[in-house]
Jmol script that loads the backbone (N, CA, C; Angstrom):
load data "model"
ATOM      1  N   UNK A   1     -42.819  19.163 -88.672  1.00  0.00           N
ATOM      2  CA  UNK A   1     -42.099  20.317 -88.180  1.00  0.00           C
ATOM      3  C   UNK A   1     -40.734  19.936 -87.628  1.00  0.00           C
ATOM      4  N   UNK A   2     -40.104  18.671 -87.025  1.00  0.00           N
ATOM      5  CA  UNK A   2     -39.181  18.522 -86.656  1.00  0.00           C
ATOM      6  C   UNK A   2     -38.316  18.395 -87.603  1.00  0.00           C
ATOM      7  N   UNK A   3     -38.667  18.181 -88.842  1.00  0.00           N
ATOM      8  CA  UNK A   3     -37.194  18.827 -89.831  1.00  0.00           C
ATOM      9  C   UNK A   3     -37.408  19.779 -90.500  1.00  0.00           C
ATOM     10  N   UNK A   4     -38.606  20.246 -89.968  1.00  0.00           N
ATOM     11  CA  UNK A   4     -37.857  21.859 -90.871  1.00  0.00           C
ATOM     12  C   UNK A   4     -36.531  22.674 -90.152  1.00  0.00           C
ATOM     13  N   UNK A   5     -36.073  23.491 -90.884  1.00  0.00           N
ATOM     14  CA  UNK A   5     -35.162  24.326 -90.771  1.00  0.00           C
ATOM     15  C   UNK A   5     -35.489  25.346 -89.498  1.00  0.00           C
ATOM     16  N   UNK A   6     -34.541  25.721 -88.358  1.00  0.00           N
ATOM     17  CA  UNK A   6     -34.536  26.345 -87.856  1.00  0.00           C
ATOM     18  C   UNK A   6     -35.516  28.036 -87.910  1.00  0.00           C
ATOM     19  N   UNK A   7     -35.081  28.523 -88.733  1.00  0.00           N
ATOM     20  CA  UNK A   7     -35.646  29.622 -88.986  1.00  0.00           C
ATOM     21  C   UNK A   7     -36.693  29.269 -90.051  1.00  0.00           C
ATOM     22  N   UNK A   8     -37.117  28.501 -90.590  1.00  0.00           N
ATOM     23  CA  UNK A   8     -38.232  28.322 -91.106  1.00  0.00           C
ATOM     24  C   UNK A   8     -39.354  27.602 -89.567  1.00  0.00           C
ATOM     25  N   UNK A   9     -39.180  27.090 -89.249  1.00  0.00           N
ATOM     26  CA  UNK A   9     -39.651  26.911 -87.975  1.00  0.00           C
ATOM     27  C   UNK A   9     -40.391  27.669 -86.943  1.00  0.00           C
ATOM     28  N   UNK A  10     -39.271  28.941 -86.661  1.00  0.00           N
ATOM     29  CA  UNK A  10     -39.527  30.048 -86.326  1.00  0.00           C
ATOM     30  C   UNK A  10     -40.495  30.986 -86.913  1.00  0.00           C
ATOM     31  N   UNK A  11     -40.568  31.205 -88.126  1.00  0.00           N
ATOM     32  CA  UNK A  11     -41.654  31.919 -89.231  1.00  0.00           C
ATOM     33  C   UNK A  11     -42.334  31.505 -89.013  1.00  0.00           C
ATOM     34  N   UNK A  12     -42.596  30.180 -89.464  1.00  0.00           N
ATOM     35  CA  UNK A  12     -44.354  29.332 -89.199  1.00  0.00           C
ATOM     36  C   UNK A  12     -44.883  29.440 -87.862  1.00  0.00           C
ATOM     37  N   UNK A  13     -43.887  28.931 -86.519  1.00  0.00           N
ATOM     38  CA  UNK A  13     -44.849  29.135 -85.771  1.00  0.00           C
ATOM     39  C   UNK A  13     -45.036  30.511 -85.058  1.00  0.00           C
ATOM     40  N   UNK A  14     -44.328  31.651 -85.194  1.00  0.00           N
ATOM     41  CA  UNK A  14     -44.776  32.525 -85.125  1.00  0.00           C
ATOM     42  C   UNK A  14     -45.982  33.237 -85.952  1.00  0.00           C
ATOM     43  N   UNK A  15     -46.545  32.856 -87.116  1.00  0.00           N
ATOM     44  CA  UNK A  15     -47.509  33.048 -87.866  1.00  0.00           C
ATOM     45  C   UNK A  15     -48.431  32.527 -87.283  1.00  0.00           C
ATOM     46  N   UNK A  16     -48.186  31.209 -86.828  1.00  0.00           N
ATOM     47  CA  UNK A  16     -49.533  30.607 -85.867  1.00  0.00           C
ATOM     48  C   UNK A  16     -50.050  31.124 -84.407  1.00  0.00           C
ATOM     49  N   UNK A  17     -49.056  31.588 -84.156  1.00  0.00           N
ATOM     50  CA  UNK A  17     -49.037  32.771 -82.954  1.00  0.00           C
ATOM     51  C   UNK A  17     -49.945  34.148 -83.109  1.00  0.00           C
ATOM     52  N   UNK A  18     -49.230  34.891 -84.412  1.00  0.00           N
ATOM     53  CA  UNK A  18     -50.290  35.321 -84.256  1.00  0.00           C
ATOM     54  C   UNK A  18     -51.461  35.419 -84.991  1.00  0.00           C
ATOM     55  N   UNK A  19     -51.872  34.510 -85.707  1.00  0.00           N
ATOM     56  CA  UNK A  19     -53.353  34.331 -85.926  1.00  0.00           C
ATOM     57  C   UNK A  19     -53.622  33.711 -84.678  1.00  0.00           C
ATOM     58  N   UNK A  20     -53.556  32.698 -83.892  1.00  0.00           N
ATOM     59  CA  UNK A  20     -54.331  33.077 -82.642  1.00  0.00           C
ATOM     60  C   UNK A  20     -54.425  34.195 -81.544  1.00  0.00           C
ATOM     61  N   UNK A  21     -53.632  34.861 -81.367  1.00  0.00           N
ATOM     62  CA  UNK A  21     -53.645  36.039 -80.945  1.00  0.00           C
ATOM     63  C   UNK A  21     -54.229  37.206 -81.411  1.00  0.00           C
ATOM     64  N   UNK A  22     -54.493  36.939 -82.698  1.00  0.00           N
ATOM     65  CA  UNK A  22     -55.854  37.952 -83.627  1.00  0.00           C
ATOM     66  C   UNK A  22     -57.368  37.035 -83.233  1.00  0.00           C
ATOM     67  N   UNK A  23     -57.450  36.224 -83.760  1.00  0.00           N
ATOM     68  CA  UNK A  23     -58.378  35.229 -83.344  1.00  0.00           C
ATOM     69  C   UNK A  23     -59.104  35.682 -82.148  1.00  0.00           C
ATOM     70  N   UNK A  24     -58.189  35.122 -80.962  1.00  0.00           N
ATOM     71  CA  UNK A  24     -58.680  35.195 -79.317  1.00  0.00           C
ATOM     72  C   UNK A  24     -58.109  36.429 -78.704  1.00  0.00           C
ATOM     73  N   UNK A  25     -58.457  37.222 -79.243  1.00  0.00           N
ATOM     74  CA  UNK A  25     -57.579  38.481 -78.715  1.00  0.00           C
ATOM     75  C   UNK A  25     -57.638  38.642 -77.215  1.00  0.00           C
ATOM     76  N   UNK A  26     -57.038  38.902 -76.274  1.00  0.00           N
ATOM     77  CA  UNK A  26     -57.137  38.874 -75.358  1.00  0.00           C
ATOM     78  C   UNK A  26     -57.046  38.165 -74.108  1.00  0.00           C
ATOM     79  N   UNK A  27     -57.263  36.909 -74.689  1.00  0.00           N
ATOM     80  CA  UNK A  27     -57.538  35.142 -74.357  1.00  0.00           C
ATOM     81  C   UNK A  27     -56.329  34.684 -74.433  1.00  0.00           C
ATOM     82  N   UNK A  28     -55.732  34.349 -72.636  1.00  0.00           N
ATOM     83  CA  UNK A  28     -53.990  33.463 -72.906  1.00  0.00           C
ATOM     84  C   UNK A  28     -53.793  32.864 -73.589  1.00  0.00           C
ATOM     85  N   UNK A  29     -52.870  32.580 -74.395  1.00  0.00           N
ATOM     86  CA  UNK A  29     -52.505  31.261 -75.013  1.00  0.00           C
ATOM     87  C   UNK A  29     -50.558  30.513 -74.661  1.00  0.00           C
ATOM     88  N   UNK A  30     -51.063  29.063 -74.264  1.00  0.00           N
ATOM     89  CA  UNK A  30     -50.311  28.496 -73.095  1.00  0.00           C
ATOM     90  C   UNK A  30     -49.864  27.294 -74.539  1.00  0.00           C
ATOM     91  N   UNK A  31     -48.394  27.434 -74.439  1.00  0.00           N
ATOM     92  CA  UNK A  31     -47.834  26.592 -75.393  1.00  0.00           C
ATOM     93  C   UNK A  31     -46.824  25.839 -74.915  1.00  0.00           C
ATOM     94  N   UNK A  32     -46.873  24.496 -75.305  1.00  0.00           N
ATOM     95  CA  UNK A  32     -46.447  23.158 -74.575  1.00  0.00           C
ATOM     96  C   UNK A  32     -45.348  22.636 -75.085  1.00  0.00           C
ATOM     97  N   UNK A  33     -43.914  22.636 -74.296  1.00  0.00           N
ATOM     98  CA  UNK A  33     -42.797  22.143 -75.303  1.00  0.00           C
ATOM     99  C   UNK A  33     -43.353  20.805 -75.298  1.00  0.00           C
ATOM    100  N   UNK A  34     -42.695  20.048 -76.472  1.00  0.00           N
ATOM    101  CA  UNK A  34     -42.494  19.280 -76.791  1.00  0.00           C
ATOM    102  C   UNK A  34     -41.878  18.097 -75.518  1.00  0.00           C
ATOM    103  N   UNK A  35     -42.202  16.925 -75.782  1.00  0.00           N
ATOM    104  CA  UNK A  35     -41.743  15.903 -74.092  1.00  0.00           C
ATOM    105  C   UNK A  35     -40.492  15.486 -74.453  1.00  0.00           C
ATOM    106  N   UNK A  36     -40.044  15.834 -75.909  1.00  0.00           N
ATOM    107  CA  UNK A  36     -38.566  14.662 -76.118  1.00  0.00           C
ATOM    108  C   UNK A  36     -37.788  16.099 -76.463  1.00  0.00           C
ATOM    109  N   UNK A  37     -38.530  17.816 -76.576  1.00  0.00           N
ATOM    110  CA  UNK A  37     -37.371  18.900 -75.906  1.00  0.00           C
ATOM    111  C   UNK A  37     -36.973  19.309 -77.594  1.00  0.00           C
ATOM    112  N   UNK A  38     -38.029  18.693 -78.754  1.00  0.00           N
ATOM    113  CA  UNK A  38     -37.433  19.579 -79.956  1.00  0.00           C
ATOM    114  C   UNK A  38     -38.014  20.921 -80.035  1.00  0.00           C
ATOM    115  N   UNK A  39     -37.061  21.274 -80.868  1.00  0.00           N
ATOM    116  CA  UNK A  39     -37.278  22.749 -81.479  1.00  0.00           C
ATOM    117  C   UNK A  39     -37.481  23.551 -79.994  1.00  0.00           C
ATOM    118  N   UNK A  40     -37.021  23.439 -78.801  1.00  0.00           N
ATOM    119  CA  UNK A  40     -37.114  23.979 -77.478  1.00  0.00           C
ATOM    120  C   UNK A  40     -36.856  25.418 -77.950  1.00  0.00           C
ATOM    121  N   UNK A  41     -35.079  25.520 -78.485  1.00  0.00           N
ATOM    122  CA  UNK A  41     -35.103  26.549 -78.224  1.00  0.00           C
ATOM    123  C   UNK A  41     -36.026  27.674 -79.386  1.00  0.00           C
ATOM    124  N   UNK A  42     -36.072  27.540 -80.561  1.00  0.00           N
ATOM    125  CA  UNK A  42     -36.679  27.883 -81.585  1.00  0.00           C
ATOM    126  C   UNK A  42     -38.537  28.623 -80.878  1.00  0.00           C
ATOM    127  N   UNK A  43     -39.249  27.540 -80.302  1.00  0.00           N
ATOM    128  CA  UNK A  43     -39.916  27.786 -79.273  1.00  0.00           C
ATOM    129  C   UNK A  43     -39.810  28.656 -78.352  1.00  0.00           C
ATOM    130  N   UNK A  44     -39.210  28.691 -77.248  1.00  0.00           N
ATOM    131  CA  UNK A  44     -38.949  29.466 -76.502  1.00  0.00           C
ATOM    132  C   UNK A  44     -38.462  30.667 -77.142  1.00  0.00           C
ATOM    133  N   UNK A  45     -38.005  30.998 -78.221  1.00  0.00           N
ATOM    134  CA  UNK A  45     -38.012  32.116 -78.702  1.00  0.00           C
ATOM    135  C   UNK A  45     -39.056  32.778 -79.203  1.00  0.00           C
ATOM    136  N   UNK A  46     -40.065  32.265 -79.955  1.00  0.00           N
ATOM    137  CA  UNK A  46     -41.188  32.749 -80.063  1.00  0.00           C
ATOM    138  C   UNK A  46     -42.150  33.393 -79.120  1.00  0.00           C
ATOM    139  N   UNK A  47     -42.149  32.163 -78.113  1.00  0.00           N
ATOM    140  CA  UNK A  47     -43.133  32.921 -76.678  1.00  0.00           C
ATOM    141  C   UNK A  47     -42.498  33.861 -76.232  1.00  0.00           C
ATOM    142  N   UNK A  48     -41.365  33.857 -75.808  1.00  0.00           N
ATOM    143  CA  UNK A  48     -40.432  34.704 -74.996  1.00  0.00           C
ATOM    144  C   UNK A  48     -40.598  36.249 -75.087  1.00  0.00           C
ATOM    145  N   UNK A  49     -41.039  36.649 -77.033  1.00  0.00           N
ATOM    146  CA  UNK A  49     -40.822  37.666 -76.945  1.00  0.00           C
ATOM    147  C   UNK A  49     -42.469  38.485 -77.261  1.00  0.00           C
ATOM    148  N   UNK A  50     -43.491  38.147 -76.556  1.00  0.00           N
ATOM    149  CA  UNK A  50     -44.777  38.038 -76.537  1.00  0.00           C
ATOM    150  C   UNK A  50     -45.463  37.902 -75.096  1.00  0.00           C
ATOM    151  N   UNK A  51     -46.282  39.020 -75.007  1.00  0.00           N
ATOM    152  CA  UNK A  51     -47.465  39.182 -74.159  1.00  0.00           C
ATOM    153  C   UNK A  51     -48.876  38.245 -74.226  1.00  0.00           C
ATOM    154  N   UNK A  52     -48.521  38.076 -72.988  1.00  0.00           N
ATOM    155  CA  UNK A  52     -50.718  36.700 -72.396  1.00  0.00           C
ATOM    156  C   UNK A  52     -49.877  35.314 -73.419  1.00  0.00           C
ATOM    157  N   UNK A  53     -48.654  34.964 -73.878  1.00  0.00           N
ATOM    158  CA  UNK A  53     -47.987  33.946 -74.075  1.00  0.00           C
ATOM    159  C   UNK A  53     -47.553  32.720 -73.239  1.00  0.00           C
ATOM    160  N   UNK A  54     -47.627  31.674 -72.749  1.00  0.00           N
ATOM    161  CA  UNK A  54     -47.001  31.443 -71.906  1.00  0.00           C
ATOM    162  C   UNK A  54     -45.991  30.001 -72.159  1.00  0.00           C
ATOM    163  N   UNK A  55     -45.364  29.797 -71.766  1.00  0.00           N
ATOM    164  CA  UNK A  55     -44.660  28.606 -72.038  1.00  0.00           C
ATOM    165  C   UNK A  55     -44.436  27.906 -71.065  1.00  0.00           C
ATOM    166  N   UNK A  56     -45.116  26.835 -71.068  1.00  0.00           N
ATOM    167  CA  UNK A  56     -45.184  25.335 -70.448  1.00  0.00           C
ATOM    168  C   UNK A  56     -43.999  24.405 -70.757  1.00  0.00           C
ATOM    169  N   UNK A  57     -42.711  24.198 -69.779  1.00  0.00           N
ATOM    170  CA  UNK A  57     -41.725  23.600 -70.118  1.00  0.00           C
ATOM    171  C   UNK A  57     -42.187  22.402 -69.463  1.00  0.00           C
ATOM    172  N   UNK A  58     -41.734  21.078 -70.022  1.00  0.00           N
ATOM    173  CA  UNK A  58     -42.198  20.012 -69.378  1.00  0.00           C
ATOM    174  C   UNK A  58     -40.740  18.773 -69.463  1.00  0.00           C
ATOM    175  N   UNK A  59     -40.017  19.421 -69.685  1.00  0.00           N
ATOM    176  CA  UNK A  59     -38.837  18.950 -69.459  1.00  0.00           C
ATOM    177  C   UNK A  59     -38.515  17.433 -68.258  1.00  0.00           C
ATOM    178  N   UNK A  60     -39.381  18.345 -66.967  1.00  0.00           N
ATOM    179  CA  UNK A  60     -39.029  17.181 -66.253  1.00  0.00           C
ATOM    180  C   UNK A  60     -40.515  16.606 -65.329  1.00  0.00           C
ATOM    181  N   UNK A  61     -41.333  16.349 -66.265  1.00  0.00           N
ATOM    182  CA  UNK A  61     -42.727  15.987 -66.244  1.00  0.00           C
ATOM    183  C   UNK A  61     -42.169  14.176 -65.851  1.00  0.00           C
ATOM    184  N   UNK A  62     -41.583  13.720 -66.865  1.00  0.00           N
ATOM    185  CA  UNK A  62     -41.548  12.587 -66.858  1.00  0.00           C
ATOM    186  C   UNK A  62     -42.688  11.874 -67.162  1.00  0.00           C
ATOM    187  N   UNK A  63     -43.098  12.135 -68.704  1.00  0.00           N
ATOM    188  CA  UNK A  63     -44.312  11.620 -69.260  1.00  0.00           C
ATOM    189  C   UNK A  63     -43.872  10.632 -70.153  1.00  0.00           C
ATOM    190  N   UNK A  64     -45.005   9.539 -69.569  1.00  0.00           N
ATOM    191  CA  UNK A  64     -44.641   8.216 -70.299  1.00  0.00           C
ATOM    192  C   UNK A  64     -45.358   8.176 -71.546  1.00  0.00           C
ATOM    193  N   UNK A  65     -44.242   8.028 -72.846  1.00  0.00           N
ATOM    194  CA  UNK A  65     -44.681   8.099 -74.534  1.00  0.00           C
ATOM    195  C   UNK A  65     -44.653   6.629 -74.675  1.00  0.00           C
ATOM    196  N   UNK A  66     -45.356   6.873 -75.668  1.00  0.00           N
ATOM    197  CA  UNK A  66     -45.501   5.729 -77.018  1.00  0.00           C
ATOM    198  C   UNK A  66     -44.248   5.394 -77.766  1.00  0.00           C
ATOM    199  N   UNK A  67     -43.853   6.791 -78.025  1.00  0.00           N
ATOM    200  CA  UNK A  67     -42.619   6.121 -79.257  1.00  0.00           C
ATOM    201  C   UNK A  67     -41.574   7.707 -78.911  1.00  0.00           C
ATOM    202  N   UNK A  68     -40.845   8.163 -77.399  1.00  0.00           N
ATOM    203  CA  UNK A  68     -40.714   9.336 -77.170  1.00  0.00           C
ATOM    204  C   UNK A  68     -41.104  10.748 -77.231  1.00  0.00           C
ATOM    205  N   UNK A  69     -42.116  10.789 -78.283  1.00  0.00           N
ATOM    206  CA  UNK A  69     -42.792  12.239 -78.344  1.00  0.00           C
ATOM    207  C   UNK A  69     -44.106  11.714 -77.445  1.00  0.00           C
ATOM    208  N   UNK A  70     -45.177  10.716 -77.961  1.00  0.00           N
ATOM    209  CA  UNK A  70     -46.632  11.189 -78.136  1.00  0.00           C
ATOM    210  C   UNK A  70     -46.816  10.365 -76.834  1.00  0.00           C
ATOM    211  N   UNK A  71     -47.500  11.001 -75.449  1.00  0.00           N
ATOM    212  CA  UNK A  71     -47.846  10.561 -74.790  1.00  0.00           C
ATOM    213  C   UNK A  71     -48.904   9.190 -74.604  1.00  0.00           C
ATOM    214  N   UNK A  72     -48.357   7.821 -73.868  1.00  0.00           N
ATOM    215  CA  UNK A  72     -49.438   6.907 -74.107  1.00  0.00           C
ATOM    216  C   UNK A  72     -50.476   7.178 -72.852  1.00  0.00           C
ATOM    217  N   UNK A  73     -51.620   6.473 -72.290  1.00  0.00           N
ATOM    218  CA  UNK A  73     -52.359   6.472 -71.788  1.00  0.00           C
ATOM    219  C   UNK A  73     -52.272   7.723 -70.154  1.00  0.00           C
ATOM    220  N   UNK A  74     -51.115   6.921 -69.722  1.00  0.00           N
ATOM    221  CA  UNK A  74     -50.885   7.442 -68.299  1.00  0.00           C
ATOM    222  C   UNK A  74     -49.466   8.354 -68.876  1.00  0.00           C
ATOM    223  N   UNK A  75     -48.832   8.450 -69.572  1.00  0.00           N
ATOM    224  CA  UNK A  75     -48.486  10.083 -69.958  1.00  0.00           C
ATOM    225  C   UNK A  75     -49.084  11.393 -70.614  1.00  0.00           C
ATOM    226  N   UNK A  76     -50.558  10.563 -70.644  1.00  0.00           N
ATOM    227  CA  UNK A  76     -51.614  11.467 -71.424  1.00  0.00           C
ATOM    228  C   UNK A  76     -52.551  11.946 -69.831  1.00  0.00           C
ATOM    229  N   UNK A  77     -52.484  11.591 -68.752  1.00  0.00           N
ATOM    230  CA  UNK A  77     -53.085  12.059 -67.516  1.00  0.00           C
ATOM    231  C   UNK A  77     -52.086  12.412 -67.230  1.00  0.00           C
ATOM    232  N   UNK A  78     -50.954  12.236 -66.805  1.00  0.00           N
ATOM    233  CA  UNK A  78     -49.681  12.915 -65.881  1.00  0.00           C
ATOM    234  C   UNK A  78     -49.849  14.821 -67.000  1.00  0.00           C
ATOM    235  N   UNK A  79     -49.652  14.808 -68.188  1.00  0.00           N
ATOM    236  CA  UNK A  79     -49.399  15.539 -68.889  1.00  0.00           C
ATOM    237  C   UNK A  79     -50.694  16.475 -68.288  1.00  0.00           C
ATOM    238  N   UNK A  80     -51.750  15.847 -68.747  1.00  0.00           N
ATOM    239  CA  UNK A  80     -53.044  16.977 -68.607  1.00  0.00           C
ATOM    240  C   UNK A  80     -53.345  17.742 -67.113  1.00  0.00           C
ATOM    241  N   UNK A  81     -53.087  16.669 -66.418  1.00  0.00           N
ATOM    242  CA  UNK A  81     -52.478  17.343 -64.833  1.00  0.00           C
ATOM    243  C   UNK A  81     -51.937  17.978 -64.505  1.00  0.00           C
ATOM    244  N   UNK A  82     -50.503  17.972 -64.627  1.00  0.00           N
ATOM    245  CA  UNK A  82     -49.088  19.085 -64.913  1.00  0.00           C
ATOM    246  C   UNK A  82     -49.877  19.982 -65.685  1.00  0.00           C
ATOM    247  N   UNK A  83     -50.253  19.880 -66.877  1.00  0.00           N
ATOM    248  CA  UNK A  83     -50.852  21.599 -67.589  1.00  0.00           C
ATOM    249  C   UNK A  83     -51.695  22.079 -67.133  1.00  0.00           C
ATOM    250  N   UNK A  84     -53.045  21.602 -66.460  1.00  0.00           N
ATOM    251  CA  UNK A  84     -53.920  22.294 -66.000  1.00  0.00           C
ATOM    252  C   UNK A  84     -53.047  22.954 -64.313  1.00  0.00           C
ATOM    253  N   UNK A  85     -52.528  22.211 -63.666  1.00  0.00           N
ATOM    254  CA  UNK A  85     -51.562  23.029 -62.740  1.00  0.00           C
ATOM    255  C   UNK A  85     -51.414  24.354 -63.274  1.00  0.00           C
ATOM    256  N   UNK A  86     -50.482  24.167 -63.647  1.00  0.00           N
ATOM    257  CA  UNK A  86     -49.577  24.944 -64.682  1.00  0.00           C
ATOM    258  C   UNK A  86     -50.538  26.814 -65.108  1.00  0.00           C
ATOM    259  N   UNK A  87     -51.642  26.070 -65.564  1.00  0.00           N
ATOM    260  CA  UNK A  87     -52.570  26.931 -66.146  1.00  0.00           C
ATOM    261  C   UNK A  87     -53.189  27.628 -64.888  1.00  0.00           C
ATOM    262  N   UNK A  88     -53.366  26.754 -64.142  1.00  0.00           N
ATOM    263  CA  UNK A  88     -54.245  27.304 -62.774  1.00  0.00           C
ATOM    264  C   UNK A  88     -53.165  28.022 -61.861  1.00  0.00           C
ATOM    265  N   UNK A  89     -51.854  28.093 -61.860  1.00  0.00           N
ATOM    266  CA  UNK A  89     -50.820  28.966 -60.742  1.00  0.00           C
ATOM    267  C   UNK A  89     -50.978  30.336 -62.069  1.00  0.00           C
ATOM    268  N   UNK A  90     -50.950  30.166 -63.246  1.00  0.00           N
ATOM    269  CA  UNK A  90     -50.975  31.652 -63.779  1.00  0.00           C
ATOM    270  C   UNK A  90     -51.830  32.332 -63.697  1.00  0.00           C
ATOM    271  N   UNK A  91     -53.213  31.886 -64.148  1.00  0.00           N
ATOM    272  CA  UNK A  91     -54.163  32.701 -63.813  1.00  0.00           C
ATOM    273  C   UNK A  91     -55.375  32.206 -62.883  1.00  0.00           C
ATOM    274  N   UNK A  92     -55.264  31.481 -62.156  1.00  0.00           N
ATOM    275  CA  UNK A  92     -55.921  30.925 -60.554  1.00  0.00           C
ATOM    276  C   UNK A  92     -57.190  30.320 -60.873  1.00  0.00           C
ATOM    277  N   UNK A  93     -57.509  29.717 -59.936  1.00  0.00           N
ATOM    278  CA  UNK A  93     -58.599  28.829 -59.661  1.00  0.00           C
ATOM    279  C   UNK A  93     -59.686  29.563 -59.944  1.00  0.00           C
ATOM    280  N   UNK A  94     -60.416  30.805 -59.934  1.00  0.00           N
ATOM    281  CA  UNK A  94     -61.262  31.770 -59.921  1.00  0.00           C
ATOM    282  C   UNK A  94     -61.715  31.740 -61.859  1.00  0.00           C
ATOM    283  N   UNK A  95     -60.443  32.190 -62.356  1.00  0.00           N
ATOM    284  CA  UNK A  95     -60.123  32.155 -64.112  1.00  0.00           C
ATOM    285  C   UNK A  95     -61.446  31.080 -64.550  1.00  0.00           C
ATOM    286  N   UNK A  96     -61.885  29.771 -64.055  1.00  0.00           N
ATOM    287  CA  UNK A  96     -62.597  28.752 -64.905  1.00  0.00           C
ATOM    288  C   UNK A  96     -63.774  28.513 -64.050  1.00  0.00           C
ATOM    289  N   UNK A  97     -64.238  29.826 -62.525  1.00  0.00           N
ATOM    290  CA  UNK A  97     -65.556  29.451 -62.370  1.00  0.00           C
ATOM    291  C   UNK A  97     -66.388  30.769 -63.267  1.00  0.00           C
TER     292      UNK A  97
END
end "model"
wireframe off; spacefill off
backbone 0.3
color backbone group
């Protein structure tokens, strides 16, 4: 996906949007930029213009990668930490008993 084309980008993952949103109807769905910040804005356009969407910027997580994208060990706990946060200030501690 990082070389596709802008607006091809946009198509696809809005298609994936909403087949999960047909799928889980009803059921948030929480989408995670990218740690090295591609296709941000392309992204953020998709969620942006969508309901029970949410967008997880992680910009300044400061997650330690493998090779700049893919989180290694201890950017793979910092990450899952920060998102479950993340997940738990939107819809609260109550949401997962």
């Amino acid at each position: 996906d990082g070389k596709s084309t802008s607006s091809n980008f946009i198509t696809q993952f809005n298609t994936v949007l909403d087949r999960l949103s047909i799928k889980y109807s009803g059921t948030p769905i929480f989408v995670i930029l990218p740690f090295n910040g591609a296709k941000r804005s392309e992204i953020t356009t998709c969620v942006n213009s969508r309901s029970n969407v949410y967008l997880i910027d992680t910009v300044k997580w400061g997650v330690d990668t493998t090779d700049g994208v893919h989180p290694n060990q201890a950017g793979g706990i910092t990450a899952g930490n920060k998102t479950a946060d993340y997940i738990t200030s939107i819809l609260g501690k109550n949401y997962f008993i």
